[in-house]
C-alpha positions in Angstrom: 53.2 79.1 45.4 53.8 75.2 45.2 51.6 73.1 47.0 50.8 69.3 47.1 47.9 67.8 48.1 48.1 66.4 51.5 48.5 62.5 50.1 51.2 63.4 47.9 53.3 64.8 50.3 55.7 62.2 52.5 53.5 61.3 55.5 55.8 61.4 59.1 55.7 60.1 62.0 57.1 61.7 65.1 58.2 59.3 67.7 58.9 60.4 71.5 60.4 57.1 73.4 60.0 57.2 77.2 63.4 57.3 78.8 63.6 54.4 81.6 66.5 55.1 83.0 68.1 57.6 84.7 65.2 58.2 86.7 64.8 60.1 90.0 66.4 57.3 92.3 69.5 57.0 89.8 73.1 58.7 91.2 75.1 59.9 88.6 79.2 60.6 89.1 81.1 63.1 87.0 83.4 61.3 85.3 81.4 58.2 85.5 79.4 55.8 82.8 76.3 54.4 82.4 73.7 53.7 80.2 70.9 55.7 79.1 68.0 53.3 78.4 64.6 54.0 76.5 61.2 52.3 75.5 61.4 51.1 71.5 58.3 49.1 71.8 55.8 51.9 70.0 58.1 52.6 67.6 56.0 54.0 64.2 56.4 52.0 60.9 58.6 55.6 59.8 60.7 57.7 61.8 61.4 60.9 60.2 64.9 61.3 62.1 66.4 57.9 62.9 69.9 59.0 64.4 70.0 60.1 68.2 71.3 62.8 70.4 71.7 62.7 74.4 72.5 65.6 76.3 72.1 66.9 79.9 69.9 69.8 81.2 70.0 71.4 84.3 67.4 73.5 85.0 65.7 75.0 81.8 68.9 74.6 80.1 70.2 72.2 77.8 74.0 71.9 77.0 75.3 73.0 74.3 77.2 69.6 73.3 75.9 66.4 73.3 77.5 63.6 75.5 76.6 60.9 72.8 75.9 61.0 69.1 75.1 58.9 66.1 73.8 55.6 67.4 70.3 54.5 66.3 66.9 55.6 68.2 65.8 52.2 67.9 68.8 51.0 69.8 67.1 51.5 73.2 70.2 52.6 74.9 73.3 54.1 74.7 76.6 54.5 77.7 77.7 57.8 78.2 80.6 59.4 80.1 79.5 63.0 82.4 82.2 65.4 81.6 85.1 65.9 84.4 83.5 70.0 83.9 80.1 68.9 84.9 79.5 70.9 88.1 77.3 68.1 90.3 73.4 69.3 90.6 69.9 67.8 90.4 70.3 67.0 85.8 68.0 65.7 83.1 68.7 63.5 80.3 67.2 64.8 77.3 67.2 61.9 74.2 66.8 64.2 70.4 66.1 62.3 67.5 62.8 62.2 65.8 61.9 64.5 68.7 63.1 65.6 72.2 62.3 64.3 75.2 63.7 64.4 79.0 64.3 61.7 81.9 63.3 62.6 85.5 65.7 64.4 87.2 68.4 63.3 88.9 71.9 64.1 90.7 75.4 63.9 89.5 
């Protein structure tokens, strides 16, 4: 078996920024945009997966596609459009990237 000793291998950071907005007083409209906004400030000096994901969740489900892609975690924010599909309900907005994380919920 190969093994490294624990300084050779790449030391990584995983990163979980707070989302600040939606949060539970937002109102969301399918077919609407607006901006999904999250904390940068504790940012580590390495963030093993620097490109982000937003998706919704309703309930303990996540969607299969993501209503934004490719912009930078350390962007703090991102617009995104809600689907004319979306069926309106109590949502999350879960932020992937170096790690997953999800904002209160809220309706669309």
């Amino acid at each position: 078996a190969l093994c490294a000793p624990l300084s050779a291998v790449m030391r990584r950071d995983v990163w979980v920024p707070t989302i600040t907005c939606p949060t539970s007083d937002s109102t969301w409209t399918v077919g609407g945009s607006f901006l999904v906004t999250w904390d940068t400030s504790s940012k580590p000096d390495q963030v093993t997966n620097p490109n982000g994901e937003i998706y919704l969740r309703l309930g303990d489900e996540t969607q299969s596609s993501p209503i934004a892609s490719g912009f930078a975690l350390t962007d703090g924010q991102i617009e995104v459009t809600i689907p004319t599909g979306t069926t309106p309900d109590k949502y999350r907005v879960v932020l992937f990237g170096d790690s997953g994380n999800w904002s209160d919920e809220f309706p669309i």
